[in-house]
Backbone as a chain_set.jsonl record, in Angstrom:
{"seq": "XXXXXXXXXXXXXXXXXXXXXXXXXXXXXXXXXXXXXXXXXXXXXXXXXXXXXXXXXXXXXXXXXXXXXXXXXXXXXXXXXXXXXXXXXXXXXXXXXXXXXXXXXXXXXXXXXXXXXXXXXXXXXXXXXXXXXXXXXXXXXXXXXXXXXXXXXXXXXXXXXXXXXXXXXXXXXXXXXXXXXXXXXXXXXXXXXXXXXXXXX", "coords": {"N": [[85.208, 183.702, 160.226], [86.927, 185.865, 158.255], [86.418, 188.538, 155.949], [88.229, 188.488, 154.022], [88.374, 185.549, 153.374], [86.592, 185.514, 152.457], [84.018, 185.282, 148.341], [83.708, 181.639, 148.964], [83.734, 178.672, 147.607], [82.778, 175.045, 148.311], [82.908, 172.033, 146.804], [81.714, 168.435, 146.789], [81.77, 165.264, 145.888], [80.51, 162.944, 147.034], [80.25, 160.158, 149.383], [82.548, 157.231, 149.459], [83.336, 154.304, 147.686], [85.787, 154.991, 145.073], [86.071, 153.232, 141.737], [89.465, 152.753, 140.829], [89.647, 153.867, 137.375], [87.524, 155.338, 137.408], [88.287, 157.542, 138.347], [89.826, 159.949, 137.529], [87.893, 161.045, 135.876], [85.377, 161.587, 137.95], [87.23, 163.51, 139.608], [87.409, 165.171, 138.141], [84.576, 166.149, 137.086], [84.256, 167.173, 139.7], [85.654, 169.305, 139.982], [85.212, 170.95, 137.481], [82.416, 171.878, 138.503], [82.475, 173.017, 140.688], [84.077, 175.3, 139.642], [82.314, 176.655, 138.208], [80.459, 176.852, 139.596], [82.256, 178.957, 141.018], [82.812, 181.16, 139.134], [80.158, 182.242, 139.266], [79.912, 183.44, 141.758], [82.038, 184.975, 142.413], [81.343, 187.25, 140.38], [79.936, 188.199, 141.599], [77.561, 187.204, 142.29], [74.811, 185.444, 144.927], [75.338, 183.154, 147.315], [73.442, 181.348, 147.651], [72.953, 180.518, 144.401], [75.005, 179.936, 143.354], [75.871, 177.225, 144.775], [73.288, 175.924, 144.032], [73.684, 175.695, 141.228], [76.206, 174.509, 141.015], [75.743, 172.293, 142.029], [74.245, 171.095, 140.384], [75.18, 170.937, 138.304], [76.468, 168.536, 138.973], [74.4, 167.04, 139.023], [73.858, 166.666, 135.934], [76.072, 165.083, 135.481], [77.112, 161.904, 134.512], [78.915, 160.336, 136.1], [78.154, 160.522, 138.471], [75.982, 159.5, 141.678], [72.993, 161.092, 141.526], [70.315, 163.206, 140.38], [71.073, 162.402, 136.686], [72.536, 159.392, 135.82], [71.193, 158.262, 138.37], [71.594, 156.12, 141.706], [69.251, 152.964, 141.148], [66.191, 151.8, 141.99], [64.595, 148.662, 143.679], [62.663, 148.164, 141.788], [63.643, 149.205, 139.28], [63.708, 151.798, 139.123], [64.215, 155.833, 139.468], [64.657, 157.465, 141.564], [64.836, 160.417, 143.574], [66.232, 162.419, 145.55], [66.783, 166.102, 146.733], [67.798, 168.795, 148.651], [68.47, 172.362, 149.458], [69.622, 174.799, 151.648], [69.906, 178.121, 153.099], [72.016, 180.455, 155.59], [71.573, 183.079, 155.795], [69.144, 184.038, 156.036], [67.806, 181.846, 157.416], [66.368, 179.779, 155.279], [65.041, 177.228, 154.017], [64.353, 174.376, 151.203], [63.199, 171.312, 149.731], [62.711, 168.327, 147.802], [61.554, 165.232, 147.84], [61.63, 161.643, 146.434], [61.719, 162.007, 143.614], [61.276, 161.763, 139.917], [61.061, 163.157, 137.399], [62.368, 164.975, 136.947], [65.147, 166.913, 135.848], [66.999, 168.548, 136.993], [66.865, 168.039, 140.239], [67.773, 169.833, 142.437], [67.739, 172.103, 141.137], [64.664, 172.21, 141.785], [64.441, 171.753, 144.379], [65.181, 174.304, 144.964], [62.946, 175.681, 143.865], [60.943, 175.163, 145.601], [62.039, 176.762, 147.791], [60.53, 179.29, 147.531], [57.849, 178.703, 147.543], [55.176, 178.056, 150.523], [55.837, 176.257, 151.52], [58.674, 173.432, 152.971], [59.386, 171.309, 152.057], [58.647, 168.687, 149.578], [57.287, 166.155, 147.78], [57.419, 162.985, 145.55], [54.746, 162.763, 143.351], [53.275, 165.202, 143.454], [55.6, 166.724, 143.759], [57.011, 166.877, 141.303], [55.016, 167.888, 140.401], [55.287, 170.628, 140.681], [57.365, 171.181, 139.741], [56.492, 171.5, 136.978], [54.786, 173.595, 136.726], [56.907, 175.686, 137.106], [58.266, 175.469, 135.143], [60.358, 174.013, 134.907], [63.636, 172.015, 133.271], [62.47, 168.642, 132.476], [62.604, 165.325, 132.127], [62.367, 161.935, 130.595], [62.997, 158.312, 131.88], [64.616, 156.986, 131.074], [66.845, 159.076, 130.411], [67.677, 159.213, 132.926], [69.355, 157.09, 133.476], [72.166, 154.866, 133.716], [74.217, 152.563, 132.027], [76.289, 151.87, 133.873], [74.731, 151.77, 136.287], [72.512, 150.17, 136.005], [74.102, 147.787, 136.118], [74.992, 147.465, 138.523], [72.488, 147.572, 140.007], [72.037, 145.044, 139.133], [73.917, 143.401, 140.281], [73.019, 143.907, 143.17], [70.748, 142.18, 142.593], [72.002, 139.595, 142.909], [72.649, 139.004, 144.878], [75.151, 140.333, 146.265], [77.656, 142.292, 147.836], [76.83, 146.038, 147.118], [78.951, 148.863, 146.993], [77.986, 151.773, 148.763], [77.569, 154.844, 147.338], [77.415, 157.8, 147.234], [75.537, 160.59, 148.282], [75.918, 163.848, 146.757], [76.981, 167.401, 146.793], [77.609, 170.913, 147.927], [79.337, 173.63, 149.364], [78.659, 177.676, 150.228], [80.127, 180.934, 150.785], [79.44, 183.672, 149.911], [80.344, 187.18, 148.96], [78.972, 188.836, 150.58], [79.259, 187.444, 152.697], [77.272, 185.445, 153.443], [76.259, 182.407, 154.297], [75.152, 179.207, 152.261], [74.074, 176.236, 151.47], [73.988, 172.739, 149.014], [72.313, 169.7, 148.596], [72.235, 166.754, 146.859], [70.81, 163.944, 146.031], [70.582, 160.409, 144.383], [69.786, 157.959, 145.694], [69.649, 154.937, 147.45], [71.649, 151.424, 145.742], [69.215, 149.087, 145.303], [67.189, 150.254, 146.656], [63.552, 150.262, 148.459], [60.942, 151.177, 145.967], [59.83, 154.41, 146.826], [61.446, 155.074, 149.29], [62.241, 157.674, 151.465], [65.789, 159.168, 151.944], [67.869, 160.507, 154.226], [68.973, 163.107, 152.865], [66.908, 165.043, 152.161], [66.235, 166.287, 154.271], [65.682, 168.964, 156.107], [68.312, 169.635, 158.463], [69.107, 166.834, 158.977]], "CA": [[85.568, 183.906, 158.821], [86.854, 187.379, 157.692], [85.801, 189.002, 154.791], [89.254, 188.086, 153.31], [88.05, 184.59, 153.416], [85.432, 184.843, 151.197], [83.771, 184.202, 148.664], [84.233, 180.639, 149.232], [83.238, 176.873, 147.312], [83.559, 173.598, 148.199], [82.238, 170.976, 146.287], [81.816, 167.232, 147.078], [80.881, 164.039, 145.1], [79.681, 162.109, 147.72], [81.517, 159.383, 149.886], [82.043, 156.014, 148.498], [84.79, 154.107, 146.962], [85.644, 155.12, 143.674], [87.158, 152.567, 140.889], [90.403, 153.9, 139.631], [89.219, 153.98, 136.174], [86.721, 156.588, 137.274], [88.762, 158.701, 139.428], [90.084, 161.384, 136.916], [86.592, 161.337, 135.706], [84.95, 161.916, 139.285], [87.28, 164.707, 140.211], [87.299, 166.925, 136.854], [83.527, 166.968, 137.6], [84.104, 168.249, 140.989], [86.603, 170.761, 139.713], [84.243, 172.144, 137.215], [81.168, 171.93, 139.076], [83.386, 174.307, 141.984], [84.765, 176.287, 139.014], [80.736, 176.985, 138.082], [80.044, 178.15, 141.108], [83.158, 179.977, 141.839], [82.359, 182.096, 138.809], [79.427, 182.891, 140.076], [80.398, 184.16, 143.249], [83.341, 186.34, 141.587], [80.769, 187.987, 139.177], [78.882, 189.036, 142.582], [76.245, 186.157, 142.224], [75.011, 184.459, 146.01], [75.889, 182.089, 147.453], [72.589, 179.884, 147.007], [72.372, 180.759, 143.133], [76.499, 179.235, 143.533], [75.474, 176.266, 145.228], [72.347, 175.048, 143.359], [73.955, 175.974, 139.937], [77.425, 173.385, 140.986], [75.153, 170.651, 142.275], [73.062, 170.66, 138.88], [76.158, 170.418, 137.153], [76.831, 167.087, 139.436], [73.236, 166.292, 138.922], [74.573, 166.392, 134.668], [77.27, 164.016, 135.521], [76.66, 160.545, 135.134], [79.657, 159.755, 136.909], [77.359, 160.643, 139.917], [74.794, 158.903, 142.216], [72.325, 162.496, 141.512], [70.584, 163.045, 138.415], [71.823, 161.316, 135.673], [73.637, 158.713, 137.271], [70.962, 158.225, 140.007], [70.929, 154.488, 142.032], [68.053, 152.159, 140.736], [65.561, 151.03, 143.175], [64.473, 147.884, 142.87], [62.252, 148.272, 140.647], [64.581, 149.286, 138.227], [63.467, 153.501, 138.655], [65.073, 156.762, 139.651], [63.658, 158.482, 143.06], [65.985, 161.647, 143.34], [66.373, 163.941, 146.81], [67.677, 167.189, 146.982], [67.853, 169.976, 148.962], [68.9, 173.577, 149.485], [69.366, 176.049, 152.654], [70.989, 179.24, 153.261], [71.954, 181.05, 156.564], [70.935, 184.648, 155.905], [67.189, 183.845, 156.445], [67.508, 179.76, 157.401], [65.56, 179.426, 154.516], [64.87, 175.587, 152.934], [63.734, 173.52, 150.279], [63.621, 169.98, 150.042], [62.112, 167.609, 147.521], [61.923, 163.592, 147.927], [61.37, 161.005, 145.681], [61.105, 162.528, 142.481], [61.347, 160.924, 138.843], [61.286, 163.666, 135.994], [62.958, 166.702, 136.699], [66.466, 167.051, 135.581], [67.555, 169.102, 138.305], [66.243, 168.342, 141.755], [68.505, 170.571, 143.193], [66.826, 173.611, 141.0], [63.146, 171.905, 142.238], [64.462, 172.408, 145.92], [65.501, 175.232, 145.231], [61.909, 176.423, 144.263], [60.09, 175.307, 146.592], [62.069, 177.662, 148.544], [59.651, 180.514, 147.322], [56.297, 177.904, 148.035], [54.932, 177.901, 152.033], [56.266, 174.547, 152.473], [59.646, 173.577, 152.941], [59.41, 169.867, 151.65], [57.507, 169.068, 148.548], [57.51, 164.585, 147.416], [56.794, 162.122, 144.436], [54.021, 163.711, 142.176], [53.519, 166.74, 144.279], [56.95, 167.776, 144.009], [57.004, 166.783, 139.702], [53.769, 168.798, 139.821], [55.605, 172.125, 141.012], [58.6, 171.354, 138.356], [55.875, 171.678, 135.684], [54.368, 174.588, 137.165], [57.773, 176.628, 137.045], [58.829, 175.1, 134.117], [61.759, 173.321, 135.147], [63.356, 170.665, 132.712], [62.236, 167.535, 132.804], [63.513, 164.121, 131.203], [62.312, 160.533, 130.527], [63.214, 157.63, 132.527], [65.699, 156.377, 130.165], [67.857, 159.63, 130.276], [68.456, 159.084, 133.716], [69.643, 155.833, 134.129], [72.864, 154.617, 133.314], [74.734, 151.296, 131.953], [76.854, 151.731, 135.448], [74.141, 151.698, 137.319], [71.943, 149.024, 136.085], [74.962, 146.552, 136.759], [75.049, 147.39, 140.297], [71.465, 146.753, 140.597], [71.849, 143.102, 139.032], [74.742, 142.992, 142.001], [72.381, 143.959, 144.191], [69.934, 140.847, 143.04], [72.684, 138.238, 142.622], [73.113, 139.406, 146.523], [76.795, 140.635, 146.098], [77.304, 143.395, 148.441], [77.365, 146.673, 146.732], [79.067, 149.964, 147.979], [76.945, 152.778, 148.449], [78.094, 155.987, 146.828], [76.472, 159.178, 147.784], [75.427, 162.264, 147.977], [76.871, 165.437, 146.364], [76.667, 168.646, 147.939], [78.246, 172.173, 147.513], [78.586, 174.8, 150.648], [79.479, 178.24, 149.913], [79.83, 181.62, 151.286], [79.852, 185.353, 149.426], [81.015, 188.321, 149.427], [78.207, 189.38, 151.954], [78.722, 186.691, 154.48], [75.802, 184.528, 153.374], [76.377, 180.796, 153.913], [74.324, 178.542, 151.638], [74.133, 174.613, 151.295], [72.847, 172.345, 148.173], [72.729, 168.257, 148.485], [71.578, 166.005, 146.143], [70.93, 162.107, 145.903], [69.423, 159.179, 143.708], [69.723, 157.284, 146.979], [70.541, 153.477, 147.361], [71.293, 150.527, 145.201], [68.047, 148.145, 145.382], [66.222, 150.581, 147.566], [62.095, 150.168, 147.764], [60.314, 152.225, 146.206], [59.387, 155.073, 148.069], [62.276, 155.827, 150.19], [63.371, 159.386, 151.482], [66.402, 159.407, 153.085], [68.057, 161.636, 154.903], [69.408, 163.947, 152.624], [65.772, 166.284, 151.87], [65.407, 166.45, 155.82], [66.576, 169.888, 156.69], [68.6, 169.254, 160.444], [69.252, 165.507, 159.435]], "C": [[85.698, 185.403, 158.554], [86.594, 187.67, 156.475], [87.406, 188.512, 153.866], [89.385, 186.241, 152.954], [86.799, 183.897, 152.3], [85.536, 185.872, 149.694], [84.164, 182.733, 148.614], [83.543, 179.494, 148.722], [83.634, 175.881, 147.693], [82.259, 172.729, 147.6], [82.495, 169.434, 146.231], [81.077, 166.06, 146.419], [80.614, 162.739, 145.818], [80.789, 160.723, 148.409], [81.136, 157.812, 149.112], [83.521, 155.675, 148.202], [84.837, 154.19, 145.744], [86.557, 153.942, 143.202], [88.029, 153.366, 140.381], [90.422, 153.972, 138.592], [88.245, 154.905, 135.916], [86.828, 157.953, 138.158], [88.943, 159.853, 139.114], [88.541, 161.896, 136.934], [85.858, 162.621, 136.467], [85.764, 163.516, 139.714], [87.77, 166.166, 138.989], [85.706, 167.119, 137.068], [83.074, 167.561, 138.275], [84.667, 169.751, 140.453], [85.714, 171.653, 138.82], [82.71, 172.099, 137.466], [81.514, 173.369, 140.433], [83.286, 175.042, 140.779], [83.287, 177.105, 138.794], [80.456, 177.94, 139.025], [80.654, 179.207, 141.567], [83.015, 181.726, 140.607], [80.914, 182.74, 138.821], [79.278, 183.519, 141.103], [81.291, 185.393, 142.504], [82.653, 187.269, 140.786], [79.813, 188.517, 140.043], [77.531, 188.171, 142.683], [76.063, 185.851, 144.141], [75.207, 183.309, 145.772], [74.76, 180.955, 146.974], [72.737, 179.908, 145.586], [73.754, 179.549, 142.749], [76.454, 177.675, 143.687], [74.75, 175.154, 144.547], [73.156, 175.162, 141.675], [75.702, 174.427, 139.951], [76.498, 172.225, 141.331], [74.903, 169.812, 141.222], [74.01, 170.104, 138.116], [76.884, 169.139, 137.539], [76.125, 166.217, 138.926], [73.057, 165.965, 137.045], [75.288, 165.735, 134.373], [76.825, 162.884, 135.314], [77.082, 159.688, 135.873], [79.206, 159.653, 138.949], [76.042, 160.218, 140.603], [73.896, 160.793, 142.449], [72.038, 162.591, 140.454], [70.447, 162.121, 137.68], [72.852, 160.514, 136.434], [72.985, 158.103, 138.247], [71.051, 156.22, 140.442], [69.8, 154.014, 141.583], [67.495, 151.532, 141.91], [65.536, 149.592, 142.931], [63.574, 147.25, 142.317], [62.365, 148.772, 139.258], [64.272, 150.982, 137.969], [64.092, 154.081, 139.134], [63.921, 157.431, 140.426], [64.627, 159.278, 143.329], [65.407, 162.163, 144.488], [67.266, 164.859, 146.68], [67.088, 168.281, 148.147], [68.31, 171.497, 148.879], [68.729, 174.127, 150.977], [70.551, 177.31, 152.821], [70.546, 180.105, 154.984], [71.462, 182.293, 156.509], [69.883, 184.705, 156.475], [67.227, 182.739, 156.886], [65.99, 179.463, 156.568], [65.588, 177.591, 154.03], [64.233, 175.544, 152.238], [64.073, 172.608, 150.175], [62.866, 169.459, 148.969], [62.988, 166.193, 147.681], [61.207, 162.846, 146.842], [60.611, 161.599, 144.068], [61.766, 161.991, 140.797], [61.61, 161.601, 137.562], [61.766, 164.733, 135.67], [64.726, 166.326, 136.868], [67.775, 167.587, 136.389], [67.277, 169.207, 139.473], [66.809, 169.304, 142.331], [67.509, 172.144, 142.856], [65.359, 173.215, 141.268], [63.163, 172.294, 143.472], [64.569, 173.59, 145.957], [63.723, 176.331, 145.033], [60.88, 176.349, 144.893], [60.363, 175.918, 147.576], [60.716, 178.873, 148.608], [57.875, 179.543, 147.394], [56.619, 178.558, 149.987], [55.182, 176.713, 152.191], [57.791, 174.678, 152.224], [59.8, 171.901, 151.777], [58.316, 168.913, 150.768], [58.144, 166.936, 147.988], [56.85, 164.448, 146.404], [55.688, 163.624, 143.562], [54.127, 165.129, 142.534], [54.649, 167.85, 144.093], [56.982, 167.78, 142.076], [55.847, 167.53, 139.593], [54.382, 170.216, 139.456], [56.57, 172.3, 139.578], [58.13, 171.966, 137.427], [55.322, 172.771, 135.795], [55.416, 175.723, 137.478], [59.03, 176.591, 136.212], [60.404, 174.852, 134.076], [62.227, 172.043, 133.804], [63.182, 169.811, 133.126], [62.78, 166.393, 131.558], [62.695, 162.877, 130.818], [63.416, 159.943, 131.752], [64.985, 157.056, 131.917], [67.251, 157.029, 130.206], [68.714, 159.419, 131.888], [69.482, 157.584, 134.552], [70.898, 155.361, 133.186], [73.622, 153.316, 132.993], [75.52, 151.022, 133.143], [75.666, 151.217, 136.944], [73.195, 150.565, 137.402], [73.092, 147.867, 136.213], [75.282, 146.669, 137.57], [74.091, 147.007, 140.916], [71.244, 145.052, 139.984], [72.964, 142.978, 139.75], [73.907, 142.232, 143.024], [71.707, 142.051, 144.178], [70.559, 140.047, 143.358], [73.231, 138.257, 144.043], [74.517, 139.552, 147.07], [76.714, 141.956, 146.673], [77.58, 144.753, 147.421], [77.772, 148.238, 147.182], [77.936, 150.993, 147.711], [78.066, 153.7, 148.087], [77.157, 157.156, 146.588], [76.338, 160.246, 147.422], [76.455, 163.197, 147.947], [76.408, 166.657, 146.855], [77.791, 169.642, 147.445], [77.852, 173.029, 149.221], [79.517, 175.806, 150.238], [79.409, 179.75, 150.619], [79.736, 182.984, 150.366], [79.996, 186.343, 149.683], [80.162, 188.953, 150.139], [77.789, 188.493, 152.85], [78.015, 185.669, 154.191], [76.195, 183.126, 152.937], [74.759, 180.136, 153.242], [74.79, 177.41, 151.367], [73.518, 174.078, 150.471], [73.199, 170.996, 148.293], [71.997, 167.745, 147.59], [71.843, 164.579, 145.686], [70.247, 161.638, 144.846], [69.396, 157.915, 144.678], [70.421, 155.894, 146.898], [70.351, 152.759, 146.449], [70.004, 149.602, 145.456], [67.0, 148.716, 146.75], [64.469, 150.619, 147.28], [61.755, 151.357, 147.043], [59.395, 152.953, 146.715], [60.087, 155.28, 149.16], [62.465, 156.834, 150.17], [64.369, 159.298, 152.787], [66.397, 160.769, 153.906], [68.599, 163.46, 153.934], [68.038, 165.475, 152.161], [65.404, 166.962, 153.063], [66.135, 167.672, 156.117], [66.805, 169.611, 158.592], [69.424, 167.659, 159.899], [70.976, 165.82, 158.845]], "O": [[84.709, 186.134, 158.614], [86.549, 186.65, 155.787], [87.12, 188.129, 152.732], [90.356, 185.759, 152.371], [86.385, 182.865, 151.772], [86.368, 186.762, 149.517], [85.259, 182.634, 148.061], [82.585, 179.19, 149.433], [84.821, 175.597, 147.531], [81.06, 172.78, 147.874], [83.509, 169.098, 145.618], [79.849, 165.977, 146.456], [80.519, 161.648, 145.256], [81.891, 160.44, 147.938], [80.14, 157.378, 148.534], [84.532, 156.359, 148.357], [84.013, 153.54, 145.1], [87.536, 153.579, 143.853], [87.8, 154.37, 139.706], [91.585, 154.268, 138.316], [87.955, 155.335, 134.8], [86.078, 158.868, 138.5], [88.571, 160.812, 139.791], [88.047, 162.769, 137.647], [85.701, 163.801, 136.154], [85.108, 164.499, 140.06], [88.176, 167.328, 139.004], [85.399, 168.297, 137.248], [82.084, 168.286, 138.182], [84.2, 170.887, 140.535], [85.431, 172.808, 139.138], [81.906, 172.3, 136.556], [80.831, 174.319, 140.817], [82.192, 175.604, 140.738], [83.219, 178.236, 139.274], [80.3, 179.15, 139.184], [80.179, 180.135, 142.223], [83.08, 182.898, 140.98], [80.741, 183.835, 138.287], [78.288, 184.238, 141.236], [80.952, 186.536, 142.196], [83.342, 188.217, 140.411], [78.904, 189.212, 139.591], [76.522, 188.649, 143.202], [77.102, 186.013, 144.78], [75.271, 182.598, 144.769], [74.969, 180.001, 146.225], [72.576, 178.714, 145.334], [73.587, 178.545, 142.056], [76.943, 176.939, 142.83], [75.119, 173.988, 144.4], [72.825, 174.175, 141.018], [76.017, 173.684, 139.022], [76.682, 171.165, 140.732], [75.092, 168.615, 141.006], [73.89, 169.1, 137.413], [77.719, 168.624, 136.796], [76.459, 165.119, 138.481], [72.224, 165.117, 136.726], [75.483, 165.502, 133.18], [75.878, 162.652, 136.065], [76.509, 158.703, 136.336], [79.623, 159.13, 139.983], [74.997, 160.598, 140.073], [74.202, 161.543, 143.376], [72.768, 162.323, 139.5], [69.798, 161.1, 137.907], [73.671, 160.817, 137.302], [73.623, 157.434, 139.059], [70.686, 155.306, 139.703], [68.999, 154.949, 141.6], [68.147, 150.854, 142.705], [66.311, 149.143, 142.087], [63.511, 146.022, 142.256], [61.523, 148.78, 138.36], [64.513, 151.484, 136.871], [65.009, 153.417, 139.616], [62.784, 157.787, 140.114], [65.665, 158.616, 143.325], [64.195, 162.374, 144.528], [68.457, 164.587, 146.522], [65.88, 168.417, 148.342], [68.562, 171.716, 147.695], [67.65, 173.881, 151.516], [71.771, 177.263, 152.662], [69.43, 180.315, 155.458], [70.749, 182.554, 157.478], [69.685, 185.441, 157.442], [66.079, 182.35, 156.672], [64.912, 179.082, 157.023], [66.674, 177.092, 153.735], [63.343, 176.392, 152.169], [65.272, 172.456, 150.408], [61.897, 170.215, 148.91], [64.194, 165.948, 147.682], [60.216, 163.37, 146.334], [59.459, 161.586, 143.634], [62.994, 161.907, 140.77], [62.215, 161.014, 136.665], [61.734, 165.365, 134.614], [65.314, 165.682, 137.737], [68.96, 167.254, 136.428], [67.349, 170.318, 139.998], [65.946, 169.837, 143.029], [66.913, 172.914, 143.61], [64.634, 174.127, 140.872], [62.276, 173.02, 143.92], [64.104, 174.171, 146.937], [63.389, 177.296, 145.721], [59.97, 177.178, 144.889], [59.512, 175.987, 148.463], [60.108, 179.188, 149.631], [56.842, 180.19, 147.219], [57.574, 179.122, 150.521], [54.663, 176.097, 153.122], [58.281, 175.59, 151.558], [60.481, 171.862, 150.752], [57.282, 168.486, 151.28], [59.338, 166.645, 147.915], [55.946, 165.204, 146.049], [55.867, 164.823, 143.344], [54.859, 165.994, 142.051], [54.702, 169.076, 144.186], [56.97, 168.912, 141.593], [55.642, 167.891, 138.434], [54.178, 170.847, 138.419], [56.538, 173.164, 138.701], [58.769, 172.847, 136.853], [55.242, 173.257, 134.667], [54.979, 176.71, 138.071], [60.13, 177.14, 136.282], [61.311, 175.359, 133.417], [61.368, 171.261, 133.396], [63.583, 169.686, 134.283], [63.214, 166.634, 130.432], [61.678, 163.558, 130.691], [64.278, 160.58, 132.358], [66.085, 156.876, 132.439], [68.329, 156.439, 130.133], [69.934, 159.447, 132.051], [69.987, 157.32, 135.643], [70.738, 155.437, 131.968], [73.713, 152.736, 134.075], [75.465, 149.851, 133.52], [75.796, 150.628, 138.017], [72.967, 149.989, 138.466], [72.555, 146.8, 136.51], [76.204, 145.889, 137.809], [74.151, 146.358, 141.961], [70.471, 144.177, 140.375], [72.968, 141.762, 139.943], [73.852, 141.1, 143.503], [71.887, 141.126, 144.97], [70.036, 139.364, 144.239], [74.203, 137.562, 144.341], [74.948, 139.016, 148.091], [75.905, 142.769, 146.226], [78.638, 144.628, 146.805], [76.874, 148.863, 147.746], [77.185, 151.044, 146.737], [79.241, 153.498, 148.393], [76.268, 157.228, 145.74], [76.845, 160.844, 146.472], [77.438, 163.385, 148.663], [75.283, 166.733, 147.349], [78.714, 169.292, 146.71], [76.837, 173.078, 149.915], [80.683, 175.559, 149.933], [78.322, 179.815, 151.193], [80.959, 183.077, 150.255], [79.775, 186.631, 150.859], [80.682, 190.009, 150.501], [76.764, 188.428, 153.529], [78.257, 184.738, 154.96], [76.401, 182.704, 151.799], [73.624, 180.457, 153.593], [75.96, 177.371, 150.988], [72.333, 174.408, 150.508], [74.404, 170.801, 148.134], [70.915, 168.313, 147.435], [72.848, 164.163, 145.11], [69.357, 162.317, 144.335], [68.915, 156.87, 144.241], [71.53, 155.719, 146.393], [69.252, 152.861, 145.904], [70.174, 149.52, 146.672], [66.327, 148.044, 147.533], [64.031, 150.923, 146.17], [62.183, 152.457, 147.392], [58.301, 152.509, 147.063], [59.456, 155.692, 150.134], [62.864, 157.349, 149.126], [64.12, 159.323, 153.992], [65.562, 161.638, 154.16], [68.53, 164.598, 154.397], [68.366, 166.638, 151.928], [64.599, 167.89, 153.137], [67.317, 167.493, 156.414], [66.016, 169.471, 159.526], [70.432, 167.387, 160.552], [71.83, 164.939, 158.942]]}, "num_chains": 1, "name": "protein.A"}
């Protein structure tokens, strides 16, 4: 990559099949979830600040499994993974299964600055509150889309998965940085962490 190459966004709303009734939708939130980030980069921002700042604004969408938006287990709640890493330092942050913070993405992102890399369930909603992150109710994150995928799920009608969102970006000093973020599967137990908090997976 030459310096004439950067800096650089891409932003992704996760694989899946979309209905065409929510396609415009789906990709004006990519476009300004990139655009977010890209003025951040242009105004001399890094790349992680780029990254976690477009995810959040996925993790605002409801058109997105992240966030608002997230899959319902099935117990009808919201268990949220995100991450963060950047190449300069191979720094991480990771939280799994988490329920009241608005932005997992900005929770991974501070457990960058903790000695752990990977922070779960209460533990990880402890730190939120302890660096005064917002937090939400149950209610805000759950959407009329999403509870009729989990009565799919029961009525045992297959339903697609639709995934994780993610941002990778580079800036004007080189420095790659990565942000993902899930509400994981339709009718998953609770207490799953996939793959997406696992830095490597």
């Amino acid at each position: 990559m030459g310096t004439a190459d950067i800096p650089v966004i891409v932003v992704h709303g996760g694989a899946g099949t979309i209905a065409p009734e929510r396609r415009a939708r789906v990709r004006e939130g990519c476009l300004g979830a990139a655009r977010l980030g890209w003025e951040i980069l242009r105004s001399g921002g890094d790349a992680l600040s780029a990254v976690v700042e477009a995810v959040a604004a996925l993790e605002d969408d409801p058109e997105f499994n992240a966030g608002r938006g997230s899959a319902l287990t099935r117990a009808g709640t919201v268990e949220m993974d995100a991450a963060v890493m950047q190449g300069c330092d191979r720094g991480a942050g990771a939280v799994g299964c988490v329920g009241t913070v608005r932005n997992p993405v900005r929770l991974a992102r501070a457990v960058m600055d903790t000695e752990h890399v990977l922070l779960v369930a209460d533990g990880a909603d402890a730190l939120a509150r302890e660096v005064g992150l917002e937090t939400a109710s149950t209610e805000y994150f759950v959407t009329e889309r999403q509870r009729r995928r989990l009565e799919e799920y029961f009525r045992g009608r297959t339903v697609p998965h639709t995934g994780t969102v993610g941002a990778v970006a580079a800036d004007a000093l080189g420095c790659v940085a990565a942000a993902t973020s899930t509400g994981g599967r339709v009718g998953q137990r609770p207490g799953r962490v996939g793959d997406t908090p696992i830095p490597g997976a």
